[in-house]
N, C-alpha and C positions, 0 to 999 in steps of 0.2 A: 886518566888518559883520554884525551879528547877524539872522538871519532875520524876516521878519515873520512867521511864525507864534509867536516869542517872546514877540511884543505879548499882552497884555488878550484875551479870547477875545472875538469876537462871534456871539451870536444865541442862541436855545434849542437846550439839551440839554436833556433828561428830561422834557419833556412828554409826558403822557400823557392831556392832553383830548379830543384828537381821537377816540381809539380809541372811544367813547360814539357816532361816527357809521358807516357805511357808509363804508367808503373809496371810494367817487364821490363822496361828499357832502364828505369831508373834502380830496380835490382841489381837487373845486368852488372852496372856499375859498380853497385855494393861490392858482389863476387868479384869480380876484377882488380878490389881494389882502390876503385878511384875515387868513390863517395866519402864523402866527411864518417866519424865513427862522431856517435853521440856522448856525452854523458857515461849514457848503462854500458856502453861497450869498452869503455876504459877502466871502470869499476870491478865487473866482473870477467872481462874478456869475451862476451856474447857476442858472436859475427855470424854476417850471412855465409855460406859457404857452397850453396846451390839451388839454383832459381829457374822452372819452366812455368810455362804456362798453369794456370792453375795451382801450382806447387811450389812449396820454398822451403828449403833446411836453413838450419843454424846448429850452430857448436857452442860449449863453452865450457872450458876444463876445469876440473872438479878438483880445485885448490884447499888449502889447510884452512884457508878464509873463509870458506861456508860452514864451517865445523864450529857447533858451540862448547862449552868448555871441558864435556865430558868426549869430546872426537865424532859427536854425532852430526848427521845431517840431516836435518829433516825436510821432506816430500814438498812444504812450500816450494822447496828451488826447483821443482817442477815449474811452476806455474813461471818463475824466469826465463828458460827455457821455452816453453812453449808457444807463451803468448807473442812474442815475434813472427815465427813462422807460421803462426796459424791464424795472423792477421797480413802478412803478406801474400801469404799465399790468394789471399782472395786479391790484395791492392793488384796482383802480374794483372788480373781482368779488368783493368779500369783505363779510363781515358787521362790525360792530361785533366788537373785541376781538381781530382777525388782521391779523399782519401778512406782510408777507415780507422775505426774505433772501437775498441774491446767493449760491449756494454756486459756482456757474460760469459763468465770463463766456469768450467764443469773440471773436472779431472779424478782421473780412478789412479789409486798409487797402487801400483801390481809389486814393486819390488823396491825394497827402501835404496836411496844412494849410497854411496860409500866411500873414505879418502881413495880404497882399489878400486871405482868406477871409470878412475882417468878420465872420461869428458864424458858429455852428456850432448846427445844427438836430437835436438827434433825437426823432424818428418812431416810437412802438412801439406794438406790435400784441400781447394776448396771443394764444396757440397754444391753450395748452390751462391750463386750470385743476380742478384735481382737488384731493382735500381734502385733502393733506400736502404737493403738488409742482406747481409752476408751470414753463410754461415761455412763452417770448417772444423778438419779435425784433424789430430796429429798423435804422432808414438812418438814417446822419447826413446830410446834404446843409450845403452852405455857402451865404452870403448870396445866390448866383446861383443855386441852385435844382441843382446840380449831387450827385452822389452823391457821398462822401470814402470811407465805409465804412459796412459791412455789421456787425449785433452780432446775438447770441444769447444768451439765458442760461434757467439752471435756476435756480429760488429753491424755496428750501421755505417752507410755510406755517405759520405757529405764530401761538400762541394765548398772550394776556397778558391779565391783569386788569389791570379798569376799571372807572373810578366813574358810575355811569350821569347823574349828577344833577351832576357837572364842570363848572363854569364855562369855556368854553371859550375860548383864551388868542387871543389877538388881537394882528395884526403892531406890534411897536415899533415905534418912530419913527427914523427916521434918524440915523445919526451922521456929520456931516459935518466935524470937527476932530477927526483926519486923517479925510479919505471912507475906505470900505472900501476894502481892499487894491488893487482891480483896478484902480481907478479912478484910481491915484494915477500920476504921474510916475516913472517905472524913473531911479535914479539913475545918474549919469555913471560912469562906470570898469567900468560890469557885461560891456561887448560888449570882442571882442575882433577886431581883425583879422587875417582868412581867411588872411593870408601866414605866418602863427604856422604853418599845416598844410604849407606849401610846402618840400619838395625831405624832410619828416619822417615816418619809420614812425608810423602812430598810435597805438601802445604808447609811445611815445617823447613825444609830444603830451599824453597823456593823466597819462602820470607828472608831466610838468610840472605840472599842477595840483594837487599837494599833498594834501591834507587838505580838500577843496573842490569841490565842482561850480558850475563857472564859467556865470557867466548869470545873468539874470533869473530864472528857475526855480526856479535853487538859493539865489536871494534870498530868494524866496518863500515855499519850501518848505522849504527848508533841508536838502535831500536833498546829502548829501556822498559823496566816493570815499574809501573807506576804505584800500583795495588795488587792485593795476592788477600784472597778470601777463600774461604770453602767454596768451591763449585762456580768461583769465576776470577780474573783476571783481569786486568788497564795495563794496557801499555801505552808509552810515547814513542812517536816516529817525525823527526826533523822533517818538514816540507823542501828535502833537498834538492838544486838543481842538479849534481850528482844521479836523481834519478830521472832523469832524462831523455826521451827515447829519441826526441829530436824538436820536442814542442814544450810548451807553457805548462804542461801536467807530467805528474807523475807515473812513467809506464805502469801499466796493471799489470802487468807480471808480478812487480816489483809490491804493489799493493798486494795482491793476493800470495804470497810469500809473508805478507804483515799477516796479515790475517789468518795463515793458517800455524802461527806461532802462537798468536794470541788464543784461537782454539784448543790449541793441543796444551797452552799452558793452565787454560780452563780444565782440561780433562786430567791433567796430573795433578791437581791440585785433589780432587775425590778417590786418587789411589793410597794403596796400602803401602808398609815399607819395601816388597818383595818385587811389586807390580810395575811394571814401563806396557806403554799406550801408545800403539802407534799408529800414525792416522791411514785411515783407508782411504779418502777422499776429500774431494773441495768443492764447493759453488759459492761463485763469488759473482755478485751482480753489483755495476757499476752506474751508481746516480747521477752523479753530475762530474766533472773534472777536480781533481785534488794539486792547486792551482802549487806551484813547486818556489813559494815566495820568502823559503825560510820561518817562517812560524812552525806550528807543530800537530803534527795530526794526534787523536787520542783514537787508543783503539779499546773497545771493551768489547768480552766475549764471558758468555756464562754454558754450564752446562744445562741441559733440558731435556736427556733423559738420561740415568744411570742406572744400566743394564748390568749383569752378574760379567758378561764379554763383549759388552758394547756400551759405549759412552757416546750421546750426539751433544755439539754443542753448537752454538749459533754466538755471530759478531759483530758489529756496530762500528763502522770507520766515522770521524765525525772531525771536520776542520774545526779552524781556530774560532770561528763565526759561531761556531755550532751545529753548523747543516750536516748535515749525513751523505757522504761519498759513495759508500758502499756498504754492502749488508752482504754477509756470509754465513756459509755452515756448512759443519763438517763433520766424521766420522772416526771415531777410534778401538781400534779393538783393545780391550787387555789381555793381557799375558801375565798370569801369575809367577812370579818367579823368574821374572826376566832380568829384573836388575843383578838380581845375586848372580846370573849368570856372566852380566856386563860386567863386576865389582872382580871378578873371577879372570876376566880377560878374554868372553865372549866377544860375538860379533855379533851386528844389531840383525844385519841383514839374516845370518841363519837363524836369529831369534825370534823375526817377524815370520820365517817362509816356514821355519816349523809350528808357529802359532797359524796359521792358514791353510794347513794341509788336515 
């Protein structure tokens, strides 16, 4: 089955009308309504939803498409989430003609996602804004007002020319044959049942899956395993314009979501058959732009330390040239005995919040 980012792209790349306004004024618009939606916001459904000075939210409802094939979601779709609003929230303080750029996203997972989270909120605040470096931070909270995770980031400021006298581009119109991606019905065959993990090492699980990342996710996105070894991971990720936040690269949200799958599938690979690892956190630092030309990103991630309740592992984003995008690393706790409890018809979330109490 061919991924949906394969399909026709939707929404604006390469607009540069906006930049003619103050970025408050060019939010403004987003919330109202009348700005172009990008790429990522047709994919996932990520919209602005409220913008002041200094501060800016985003929504985006927590569909059967972020789930991989066991119903799980994992903490990555934080960093979708966040990194919007905790990069606009600094652009409301800027002039006409500047923008910014995620160079470092941080995030603490307080509370795993869930199909019951219904949408996911985040909240940003800029910290400080100075004329080359931004910084910000934001809460994600779910549909019940509850906290999920904590974000922070560093963006630097740059400066692009603009036409001051731009007709300034205004939202298309809907495409409802097919609805955008998120919106659609997850086809039959994608989930897998939980007894697939029962009485099996998860290096063992994992290799089962081939050339593949099994789920709705990996439908989606089309993020594959490339390799599956003791105590690390490769994956491939299409250089889609699908992920596109309105420019030539691929939003860092949407990279740091790579990256912390390739992590966490480093860290299940050194569990037992009883054990699921769920990540505590992220840092993800961003090299150069991950140019969105259709070639293919490779992602490798290995473990590097393997603790009795704590696994760290660290990852390696690297284009098609070879250069290095990004580098990350992250945190997992285990939990003995959590799978039997999944396999059983648990839920993840009271499996992690009793594992941390």
């Amino acid at each position: 089955m061919e991924p949906i980012v394969s399909e026709p792209v939707r929404g604006t790349i390469g607009d540069g009308s906006a930049l003619k306004l103050p970025g408050l004024d060019a939010m403004r618009r987003a919330v109202s309504g009348r700005a172009p939606w990008f790429p990522i916001n047709h994919l996932f459904g990520l919209e602005s939803t409220e913008v002041g000075l200094g501060t800016s939210t985003f929504a985006m409802p927590v569909t059967p498409w972020l789930e991989d094939a066991f119903g799980i979601i994992w903490g990555g779709i934080y960093g979708i989430v966040a990194d919007a609003p905790i990069a606009t929230a600094l652009y409301t303080g800027l002039p006409p003609g500047k923008l910014v750029s995620t160079s470092e996203l941080s995030i603490n997972y307080l509370r795993p996602p869930t199909p019951d989270s219904g949408r996911l909120v985040g909240r940003a605040r800029s910290v400080y804004l100075g004329r080359t470096v931004g910084v910000s931070e934001a809460t994600i909270e779910d549909a019940r007002g509850r906290t999920m995770a904590h974000a922070t980031t560093r963006c630097v400021i740059q400066e692009f020319p603009f036409d001051p006298d731009a007709e300034l581009t205004e939202r298309e119109s809907p495409i409802t044959d097919p609805p955008d991606p998120y919106l659609r019905e997850v086809p039959d065959g994608l989930k897998i049942d939980p007894s697939v993990w029962e009485g099996k090492q998860r290096l063992e699980v994992q290799r089962s899956f081939g050339q593949g990342y099994p789920g709705p996710i990996g439908n989606l996105t089309g993020l594959r395993f490339a390799h599956v070894k003791p105590g690390g991971v490769e994956l491939t990720l299409p250089a889609s314009p699908w992920f596109s936040a309105g420019g030539p690269a691929m939003y860092g949200g949407l990279l740091a979501w790579a990256c912390d799958n390739a992590l966490v599938g480093a860290v299940w690979t050194t569990l037992d058959a009883s054990a699921v690892a769920p990540s505590l956190d992220l840092q993800v630092r961003f090299l150069r732009p991950a140019i969105l030309d259709g070639s293919t990103l490779d992602i490798s991630a290995e473990v590097i330390h393997t603790g009795r309740s704590l696994r760290v592992a660290q990852a390696k984003v690297n284009n098609a040239e070879g250069k290095t995008v990004a580098i990350a690393s992250g945190s997992s706790l285990v939990i003995e005995g959590g799978m039997d409890r999944l396999a059983a018809g648990g839920r993840i979330d009271e499996i992690v919040n009793e594992g941390l109490q």
